[in-house]
C-alpha positions as CSV (number, residue, x, y, z in Angstrom):
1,X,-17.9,157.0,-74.7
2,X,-15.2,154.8,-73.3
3,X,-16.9,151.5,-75.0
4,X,-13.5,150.2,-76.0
5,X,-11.6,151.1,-72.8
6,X,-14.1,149.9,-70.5
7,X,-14.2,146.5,-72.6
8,X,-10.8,145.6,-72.0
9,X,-10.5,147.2,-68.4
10,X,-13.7,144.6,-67.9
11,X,-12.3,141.6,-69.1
12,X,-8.9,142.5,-66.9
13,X,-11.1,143.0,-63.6
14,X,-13.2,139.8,-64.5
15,X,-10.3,137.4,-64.4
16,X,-8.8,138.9,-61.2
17,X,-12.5,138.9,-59.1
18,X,-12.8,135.9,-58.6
19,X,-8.9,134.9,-57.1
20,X,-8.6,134.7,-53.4
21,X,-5.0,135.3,-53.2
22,X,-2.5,137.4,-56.1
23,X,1.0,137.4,-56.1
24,X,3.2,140.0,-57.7
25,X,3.2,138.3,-61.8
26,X,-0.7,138.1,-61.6
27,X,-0.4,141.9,-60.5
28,X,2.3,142.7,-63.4
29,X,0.4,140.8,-65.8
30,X,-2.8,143.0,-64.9
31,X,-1.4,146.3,-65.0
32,X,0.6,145.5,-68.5
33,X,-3.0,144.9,-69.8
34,X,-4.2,147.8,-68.2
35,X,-1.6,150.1,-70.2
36,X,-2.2,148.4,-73.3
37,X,-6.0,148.9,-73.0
38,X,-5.2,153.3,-72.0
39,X,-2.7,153.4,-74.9
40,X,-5.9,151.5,-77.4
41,X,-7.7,154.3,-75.9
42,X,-5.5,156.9,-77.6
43,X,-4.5,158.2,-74.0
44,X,-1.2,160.5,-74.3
45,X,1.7,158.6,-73.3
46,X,2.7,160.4,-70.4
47,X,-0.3,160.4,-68.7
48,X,-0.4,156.6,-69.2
49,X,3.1,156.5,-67.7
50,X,2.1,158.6,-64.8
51,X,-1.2,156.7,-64.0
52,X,0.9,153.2,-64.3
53,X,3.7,154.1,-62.0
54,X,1.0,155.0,-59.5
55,X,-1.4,152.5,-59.7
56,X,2.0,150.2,-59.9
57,X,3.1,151.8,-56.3
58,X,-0.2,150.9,-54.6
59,X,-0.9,147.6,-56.2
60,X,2.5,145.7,-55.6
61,X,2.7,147.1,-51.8
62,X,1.2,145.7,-49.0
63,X,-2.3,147.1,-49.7
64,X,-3.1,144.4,-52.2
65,X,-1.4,141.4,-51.7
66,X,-2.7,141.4,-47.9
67,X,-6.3,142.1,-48.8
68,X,-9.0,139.5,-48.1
69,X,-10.4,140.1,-51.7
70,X,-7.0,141.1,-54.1
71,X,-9.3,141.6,-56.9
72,X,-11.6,144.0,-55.7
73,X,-9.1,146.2,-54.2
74,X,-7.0,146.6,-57.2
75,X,-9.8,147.6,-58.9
76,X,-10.0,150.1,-56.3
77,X,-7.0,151.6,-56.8
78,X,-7.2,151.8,-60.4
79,X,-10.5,153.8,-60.4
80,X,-8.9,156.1,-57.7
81,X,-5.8,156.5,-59.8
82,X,-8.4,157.6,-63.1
83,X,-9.9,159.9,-60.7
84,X,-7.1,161.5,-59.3
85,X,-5.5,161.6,-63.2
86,X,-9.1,163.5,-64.2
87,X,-8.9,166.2,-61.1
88,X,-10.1,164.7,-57.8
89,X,-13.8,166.1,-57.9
90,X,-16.3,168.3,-60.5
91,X,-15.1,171.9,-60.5
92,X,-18.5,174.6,-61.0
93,X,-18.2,177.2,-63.3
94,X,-17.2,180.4,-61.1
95,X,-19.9,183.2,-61.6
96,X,-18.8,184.9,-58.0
97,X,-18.2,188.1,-59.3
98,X,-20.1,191.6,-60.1
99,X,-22.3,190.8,-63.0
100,X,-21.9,190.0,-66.0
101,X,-19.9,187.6,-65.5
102,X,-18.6,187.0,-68.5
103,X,-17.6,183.4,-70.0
104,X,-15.0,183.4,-73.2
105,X,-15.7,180.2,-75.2
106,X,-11.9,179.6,-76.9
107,X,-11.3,177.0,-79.5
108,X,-10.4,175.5,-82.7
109,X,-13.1,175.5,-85.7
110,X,-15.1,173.0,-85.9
111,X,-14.8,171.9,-81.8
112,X,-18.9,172.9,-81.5
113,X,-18.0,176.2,-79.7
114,X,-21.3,178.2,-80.9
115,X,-23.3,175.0,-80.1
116,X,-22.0,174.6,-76.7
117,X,-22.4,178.5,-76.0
118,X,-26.1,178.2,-76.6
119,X,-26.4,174.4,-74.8
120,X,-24.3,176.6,-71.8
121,X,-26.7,179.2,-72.1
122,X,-29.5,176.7,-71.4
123,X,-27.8,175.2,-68.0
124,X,-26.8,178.4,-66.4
125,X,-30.7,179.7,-67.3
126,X,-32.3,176.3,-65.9
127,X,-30.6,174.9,-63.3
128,X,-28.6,178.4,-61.9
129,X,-31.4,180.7,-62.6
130,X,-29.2,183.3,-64.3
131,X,-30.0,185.6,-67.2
132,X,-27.7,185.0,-70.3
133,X,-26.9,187.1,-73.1
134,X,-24.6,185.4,-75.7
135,X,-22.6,187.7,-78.6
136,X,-20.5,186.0,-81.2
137,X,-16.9,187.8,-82.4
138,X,-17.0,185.0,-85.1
139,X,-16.3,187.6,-87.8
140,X,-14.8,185.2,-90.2
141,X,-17.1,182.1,-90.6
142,X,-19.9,182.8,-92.7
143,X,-23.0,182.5,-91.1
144,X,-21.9,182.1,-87.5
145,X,-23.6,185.2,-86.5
146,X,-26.4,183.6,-87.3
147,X,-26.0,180.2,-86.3
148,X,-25.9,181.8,-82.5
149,X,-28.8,183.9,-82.9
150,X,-31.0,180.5,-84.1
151,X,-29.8,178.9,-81.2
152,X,-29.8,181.6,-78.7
153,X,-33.6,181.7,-79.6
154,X,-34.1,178.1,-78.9
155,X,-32.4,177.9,-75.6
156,X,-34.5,181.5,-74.2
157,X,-30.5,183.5,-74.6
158,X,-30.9,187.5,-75.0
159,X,-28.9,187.7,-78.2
160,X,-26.6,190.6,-78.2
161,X,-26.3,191.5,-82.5
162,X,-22.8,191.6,-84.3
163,X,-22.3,191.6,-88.1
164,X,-19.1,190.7,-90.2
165,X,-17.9,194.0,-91.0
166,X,-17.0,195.2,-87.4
167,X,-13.9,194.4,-85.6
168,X,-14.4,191.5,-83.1
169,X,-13.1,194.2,-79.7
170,X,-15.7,196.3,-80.8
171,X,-18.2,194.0,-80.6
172,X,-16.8,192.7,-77.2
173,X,-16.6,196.1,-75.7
174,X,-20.5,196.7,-77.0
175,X,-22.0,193.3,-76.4
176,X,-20.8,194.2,-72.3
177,X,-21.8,197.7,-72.2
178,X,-25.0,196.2,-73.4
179,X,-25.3,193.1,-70.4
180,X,-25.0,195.5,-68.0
181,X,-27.5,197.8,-68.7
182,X,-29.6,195.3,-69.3
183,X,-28.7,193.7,-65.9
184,X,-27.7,190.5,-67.2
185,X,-26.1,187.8,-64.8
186,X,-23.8,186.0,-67.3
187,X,-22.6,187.3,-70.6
188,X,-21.4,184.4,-73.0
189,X,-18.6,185.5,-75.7
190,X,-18.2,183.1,-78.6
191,X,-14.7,183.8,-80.5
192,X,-13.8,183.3,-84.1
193,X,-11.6,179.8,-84.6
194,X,-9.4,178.5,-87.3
195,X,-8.6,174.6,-88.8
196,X,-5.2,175.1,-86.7
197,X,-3.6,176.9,-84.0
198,X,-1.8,180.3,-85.3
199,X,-0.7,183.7,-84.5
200,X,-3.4,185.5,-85.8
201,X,-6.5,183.5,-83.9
202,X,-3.9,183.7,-80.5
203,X,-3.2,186.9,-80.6
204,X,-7.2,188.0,-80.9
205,X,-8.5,185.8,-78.4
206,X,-5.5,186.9,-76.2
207,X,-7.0,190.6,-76.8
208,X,-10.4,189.9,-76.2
209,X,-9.1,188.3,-73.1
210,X,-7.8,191.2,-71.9
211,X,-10.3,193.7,-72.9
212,X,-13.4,191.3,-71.0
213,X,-11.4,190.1,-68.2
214,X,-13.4,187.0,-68.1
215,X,-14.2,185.3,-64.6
216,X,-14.1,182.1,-67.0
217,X,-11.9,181.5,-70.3
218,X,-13.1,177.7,-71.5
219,X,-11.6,175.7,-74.2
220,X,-14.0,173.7,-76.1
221,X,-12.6,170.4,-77.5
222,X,-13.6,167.9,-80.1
223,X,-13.2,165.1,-77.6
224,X,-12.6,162.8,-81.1
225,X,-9.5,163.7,-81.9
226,X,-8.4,162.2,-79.1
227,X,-4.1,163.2,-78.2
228,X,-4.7,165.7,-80.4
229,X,-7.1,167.7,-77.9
230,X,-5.0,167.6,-75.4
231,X,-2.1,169.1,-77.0
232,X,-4.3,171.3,-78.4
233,X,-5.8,172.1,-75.1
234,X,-1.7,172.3,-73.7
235,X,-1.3,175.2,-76.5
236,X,-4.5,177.2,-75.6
237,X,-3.6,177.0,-71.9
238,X,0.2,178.3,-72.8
239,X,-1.5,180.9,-74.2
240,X,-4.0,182.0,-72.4
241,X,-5.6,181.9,-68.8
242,X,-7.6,179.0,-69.0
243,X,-9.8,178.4,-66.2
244,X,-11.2,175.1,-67.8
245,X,-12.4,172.8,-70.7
246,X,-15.0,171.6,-72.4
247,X,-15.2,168.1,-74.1
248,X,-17.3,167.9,-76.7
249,X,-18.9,164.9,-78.9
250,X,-18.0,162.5,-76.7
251,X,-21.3,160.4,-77.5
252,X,-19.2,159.5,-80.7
253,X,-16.2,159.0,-79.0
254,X,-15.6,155.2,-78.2
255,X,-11.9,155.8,-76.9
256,X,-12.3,158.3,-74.2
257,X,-8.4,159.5,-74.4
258,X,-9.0,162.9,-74.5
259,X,-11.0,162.7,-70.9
260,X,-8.0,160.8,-69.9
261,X,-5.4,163.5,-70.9
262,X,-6.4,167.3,-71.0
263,X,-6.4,167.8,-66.9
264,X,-2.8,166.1,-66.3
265,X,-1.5,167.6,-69.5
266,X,-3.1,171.2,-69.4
267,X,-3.4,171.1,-65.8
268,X,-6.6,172.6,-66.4
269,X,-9.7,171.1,-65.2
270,X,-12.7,169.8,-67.3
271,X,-16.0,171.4,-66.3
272,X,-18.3,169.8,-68.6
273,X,-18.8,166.9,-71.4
274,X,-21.1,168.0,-74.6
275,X,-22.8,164.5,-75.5
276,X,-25.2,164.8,-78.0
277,X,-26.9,167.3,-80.3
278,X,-29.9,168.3,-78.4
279,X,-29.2,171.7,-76.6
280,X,-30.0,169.9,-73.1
281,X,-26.8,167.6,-73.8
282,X,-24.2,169.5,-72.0
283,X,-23.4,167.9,-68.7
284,X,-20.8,168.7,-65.6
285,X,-18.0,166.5,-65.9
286,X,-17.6,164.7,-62.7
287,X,-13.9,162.5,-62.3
288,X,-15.6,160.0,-59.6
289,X,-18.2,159.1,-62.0
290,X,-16.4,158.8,-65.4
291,X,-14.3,156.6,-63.6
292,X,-17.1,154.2,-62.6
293,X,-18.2,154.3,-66.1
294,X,-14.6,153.7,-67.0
295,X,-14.8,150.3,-65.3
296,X,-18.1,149.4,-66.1
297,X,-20.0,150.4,-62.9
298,X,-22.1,152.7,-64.4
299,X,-23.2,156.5,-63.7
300,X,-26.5,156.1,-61.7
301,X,-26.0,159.3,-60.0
302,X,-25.8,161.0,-63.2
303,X,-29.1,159.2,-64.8
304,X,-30.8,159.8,-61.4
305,X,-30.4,163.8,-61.9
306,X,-31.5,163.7,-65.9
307,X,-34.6,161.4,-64.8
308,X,-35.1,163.9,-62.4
309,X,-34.2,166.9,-64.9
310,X,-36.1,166.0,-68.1
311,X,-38.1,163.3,-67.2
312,X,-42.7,163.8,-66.3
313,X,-42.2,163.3,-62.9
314,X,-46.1,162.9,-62.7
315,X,-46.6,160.8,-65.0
316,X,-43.8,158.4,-63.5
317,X,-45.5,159.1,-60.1
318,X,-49.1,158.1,-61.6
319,X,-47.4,155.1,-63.0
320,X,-45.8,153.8,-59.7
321,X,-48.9,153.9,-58.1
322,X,-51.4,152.3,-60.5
323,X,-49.1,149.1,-60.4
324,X,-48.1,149.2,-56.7
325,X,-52.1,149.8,-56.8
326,X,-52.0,145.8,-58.1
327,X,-53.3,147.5,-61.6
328,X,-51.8,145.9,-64.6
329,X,-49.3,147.7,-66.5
330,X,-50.3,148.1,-69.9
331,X,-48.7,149.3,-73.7
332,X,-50.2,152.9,-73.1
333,X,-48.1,153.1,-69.8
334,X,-44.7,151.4,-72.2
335,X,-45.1,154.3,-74.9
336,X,-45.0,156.9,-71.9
337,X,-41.5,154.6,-70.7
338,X,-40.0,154.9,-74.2
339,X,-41.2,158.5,-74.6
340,X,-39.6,159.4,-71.5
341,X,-36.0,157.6,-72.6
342,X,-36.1,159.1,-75.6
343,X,-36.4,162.5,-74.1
344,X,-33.6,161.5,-71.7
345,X,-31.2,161.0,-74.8
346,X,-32.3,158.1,-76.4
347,X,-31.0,154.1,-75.3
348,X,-27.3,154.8,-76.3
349,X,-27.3,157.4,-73.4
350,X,-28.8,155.6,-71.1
351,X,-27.0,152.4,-71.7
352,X,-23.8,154.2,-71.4
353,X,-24.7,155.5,-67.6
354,X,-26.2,152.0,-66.3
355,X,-23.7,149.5,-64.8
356,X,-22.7,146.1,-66.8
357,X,-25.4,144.0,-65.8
358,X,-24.0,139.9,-66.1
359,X,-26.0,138.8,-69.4
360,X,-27.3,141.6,-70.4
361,X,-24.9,142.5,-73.9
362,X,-26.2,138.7,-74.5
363,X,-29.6,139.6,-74.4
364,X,-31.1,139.8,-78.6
365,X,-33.8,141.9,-76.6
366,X,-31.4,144.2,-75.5
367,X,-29.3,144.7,-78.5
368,X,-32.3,145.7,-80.5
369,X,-33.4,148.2,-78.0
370,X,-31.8,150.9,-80.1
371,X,-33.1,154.4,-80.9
372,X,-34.6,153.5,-84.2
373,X,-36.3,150.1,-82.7
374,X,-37.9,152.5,-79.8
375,X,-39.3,154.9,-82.4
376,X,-40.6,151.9,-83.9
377,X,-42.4,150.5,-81.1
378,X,-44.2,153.7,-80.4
379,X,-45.3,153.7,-84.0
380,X,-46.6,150.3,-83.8
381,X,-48.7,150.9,-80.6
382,X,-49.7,154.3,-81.7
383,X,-51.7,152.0,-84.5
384,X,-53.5,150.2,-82.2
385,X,-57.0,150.6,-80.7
386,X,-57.3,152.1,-77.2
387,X,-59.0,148.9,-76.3
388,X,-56.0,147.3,-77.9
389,X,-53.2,148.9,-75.5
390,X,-55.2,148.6,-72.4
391,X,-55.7,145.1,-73.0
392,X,-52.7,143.9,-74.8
393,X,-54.2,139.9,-74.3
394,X,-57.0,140.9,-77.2
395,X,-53.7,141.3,-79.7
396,X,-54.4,137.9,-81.7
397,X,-53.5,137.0,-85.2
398,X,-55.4,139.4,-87.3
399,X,-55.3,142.1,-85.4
400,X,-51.1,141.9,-85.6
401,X,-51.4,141.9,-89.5
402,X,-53.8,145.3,-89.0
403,X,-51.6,146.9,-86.5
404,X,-48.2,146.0,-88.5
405,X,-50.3,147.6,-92.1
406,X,-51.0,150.6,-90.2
407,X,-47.7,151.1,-88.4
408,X,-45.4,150.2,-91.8
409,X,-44.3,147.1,-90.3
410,X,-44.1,143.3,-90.2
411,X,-46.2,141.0,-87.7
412,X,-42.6,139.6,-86.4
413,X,-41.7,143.2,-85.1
414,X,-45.2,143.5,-83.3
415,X,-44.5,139.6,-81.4
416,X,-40.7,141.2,-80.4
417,X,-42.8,144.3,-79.3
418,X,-45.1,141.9,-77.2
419,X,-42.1,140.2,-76.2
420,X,-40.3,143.5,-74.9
421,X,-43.5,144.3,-72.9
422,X,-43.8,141.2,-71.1
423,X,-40.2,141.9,-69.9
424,X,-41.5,145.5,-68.7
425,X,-44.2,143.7,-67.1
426,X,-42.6,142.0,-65.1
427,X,-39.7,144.7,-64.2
428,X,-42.4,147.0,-63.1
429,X,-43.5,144.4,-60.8
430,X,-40.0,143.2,-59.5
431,X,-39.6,146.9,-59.1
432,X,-42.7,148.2,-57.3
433,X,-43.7,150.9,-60.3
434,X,-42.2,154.3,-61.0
435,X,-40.8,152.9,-64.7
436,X,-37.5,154.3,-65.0
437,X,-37.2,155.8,-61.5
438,X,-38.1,152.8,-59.9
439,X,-35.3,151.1,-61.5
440,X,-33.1,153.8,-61.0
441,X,-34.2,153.5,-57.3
442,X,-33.6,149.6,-57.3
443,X,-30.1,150.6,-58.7
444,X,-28.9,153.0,-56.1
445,X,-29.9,151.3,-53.1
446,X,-27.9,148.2,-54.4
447,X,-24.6,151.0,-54.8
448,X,-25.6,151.8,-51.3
449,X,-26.2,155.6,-52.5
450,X,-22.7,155.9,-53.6
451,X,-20.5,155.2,-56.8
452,X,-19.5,152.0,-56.8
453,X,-21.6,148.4,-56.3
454,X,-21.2,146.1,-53.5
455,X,-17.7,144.5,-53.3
456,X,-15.9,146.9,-55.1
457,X,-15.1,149.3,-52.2
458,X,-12.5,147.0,-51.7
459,X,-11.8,144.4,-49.4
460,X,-10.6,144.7,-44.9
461,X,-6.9,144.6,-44.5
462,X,-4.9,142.8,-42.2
């Protein structure tokens, strides 16, 4: 998400960093390249107006032509203008009411709303300890009864049964008779959609609005259809009390607009992002930290909590301490580091949260280091002898040719293997163990703990 945006944002910033001194055309010149990258972005034209005229108040005053570093400090204000534009700060789901609470999941066909009611099911049972029940009023779509009960299953949901033949109130009024006999904390209500907004699909969710009195109505979005979810998103809250949205597919989303537009348009706030298929992708949407990732500063807050979510944190702790031990960190030890990012979303998500490091979109290493080169690597050690991965020196000629037979490869991809683990090698080293936490670690001490790397929390003033 963002790829495009933070690209030009990036090469913007770069040529102001290094100036000592900017006058008003450098500033102009900036900011016109600024609103040429948003609009690129597919961000709706008034909220690209609105964000300009502010970021155009701050940046031509006093507070940047004074500063000691320019630059830096109109970066500044341009990430606190994206936050401000996204709403200030993450906003919780509100669940402080008699139970259930119940959570109406609005939206147009085909946004991932009976996904993301299962992937919600899954946070609010992990991480806030709740019992769910989800029930689908879907009573049009073929199958989508079912489609929730699969994924109810998979995500440990009490699944409340419906069928196509009963009207969608009756089902509502049952499914919550039903939660709270069964003393359930949250009750999740998945409503029918259509291909477009109209009278018919209003007027029922409107009802079952009514009927539930939700403590939460959320709009799920297809984040990919960029100004088109946030006018979409302006219709539903018309409509209907929204109390938030949800942005879904925004892993293939390259633009970003629709982040960019549904709070100032809507007025509504986004409470979460849906970034991948895996029933664990659903994360809180967070405006401080988009922004960073906006600009090419990276999310390490973010990564730090899905290390510390889904990663083996004793098998990271057993690594840190056999190389802090001075032990040598071996190709058994890199197929547990590539397990664990795959587990964690795979490279692209990971990538997407680390900050632009100088060099490293350069690096042919780097570039390979995509989801289908990982699953290859771990083939081609799984084919190797024990002996093999704990002494990765004994890997001559003829024992590359038997390892790339068994794995379905070629020798050259077991020497860019060897390459990659030299590089490992000597991270784990620079970084004192721990693997992925270690350089997580590394990372957040050099932001100081917060968002944003040295120098960019703008420069003294005069």
């Amino acid at each position: 998400m963002f790829e495009n945006l933070s690209k030009r944002l990036s090469d913007t910033v770069n040529r102001l960093r290094g100036r000592g001194r900017l006058s008003e055309g450098n500033i102009r010149e900036a900011l016109r390249e600024v609103r040429i990258a948003l609009l690129e972005a597919d961000v709706a034209l008034p909220v690209v107006q609105a964000l300009m005229e502010r970021v155009k108040a701050r940046a031509v005053g006093q507070e940047v032509l004074q500063s000691l570093t320019p630059g830096q400090t109109l970066i500044k204000i341009v990430r606190d203008e994206l936050v401000a534009v996204m709403g200030s700060q993450n906003e919780e789901l509100n669940l402080n009411c008699p139970a259930p609470a119940v959570v109406l999941m609005a939206g147009l066909q085909g946004s991932g709303k009976t996904t993301t009611t299962a992937k919600l099911a899954k946070l609010l049972h992990e991480r806030r300890k709740k019992k769910v029940m989800v029930v689908s009023c879907d009573v049009y779509r073929p199958a989508a009864i079912e489609q929730l009960k699969t994924v109810a299953a998979q995500v440990g949901a009490e699944w409340f049964p419906s069928t196509p033949e009963q009207k969608p109130l009756a089902i509502a009024r049952a499914a919550l008779d039903a939660a709270r006999k069964q003393l359930i904390d949250v009750l999740i209500v998945d409503t029918a959609g259509r291909l477009a907004i109209d009278e018919a699909m209003m007027a029922e969710v409107a009802e079952l609005n009514q009927v539930l009195s939700p403590i939460e109505t959320l709009f799920v979005v297809d984040s990919m259809t960029g100004q088109d979810a946030a006018n979409t998103a302006k219709a539903f809250a018309d409509a209907l009390p929204l109390t938030g949205v949800i942005l879904t597919k925004t892993d293939g989303d390259a633009r970003g607009g629709a982040a960019l537009s549904v709070r100032y348009l809507t007025g509504r706030p986004i409470k979460f992002l849906g970034a991948g298929e895996k029933m664990d992708a659903l994360e809180p949407f967070h405006p401080d930290r988009v922004a960073s990732r906006i600009l090419g500063m990276g999310d390490v807050l973010s990564l730090i909590e899905d290390v510390t979510r889904k990663a083996d944190q004793d098998s990271m702790e057993k690594l840190a301490a056999k190389v802090t031990s001075g032990k040598r960190f071996d190709l058994n030890d890199m197929r547990e580091q590539l397990l664990q990012m795959q587990n964690m979303g795979g490279m692209a998500q990971l990538m997407d949260k680390l900050p632009m490091m100088p060099k490293v979109g350069d690096s042919a290493a780097a570039g390979a280091m995509g989801d289908k080169e990982m699953r290859k690597m771990v083939a081609i050690i799984n084919s190797m002898t024990p002996k093999e991965r704990r002494f990765p020196d004994l890997l001559n000629g003829s024992r590359k040719v038997r390892v790339a037979r068994g794995s379905g490869t070629h020798p050259s991809d077991i020497n860019r293997l060897m390459k990659q683990y030299m590089m490992m090698e000597k991270m784990m080293k620079k970084m004192s163990g721990g693997g992925i936490k270690g350089m997580l670690r590394a990372l957040k001490g050099g932001m100081g703990g917060g968002g944003m790397p040295p120098g960019l929390g703008g420069g003294p003033r005069r």
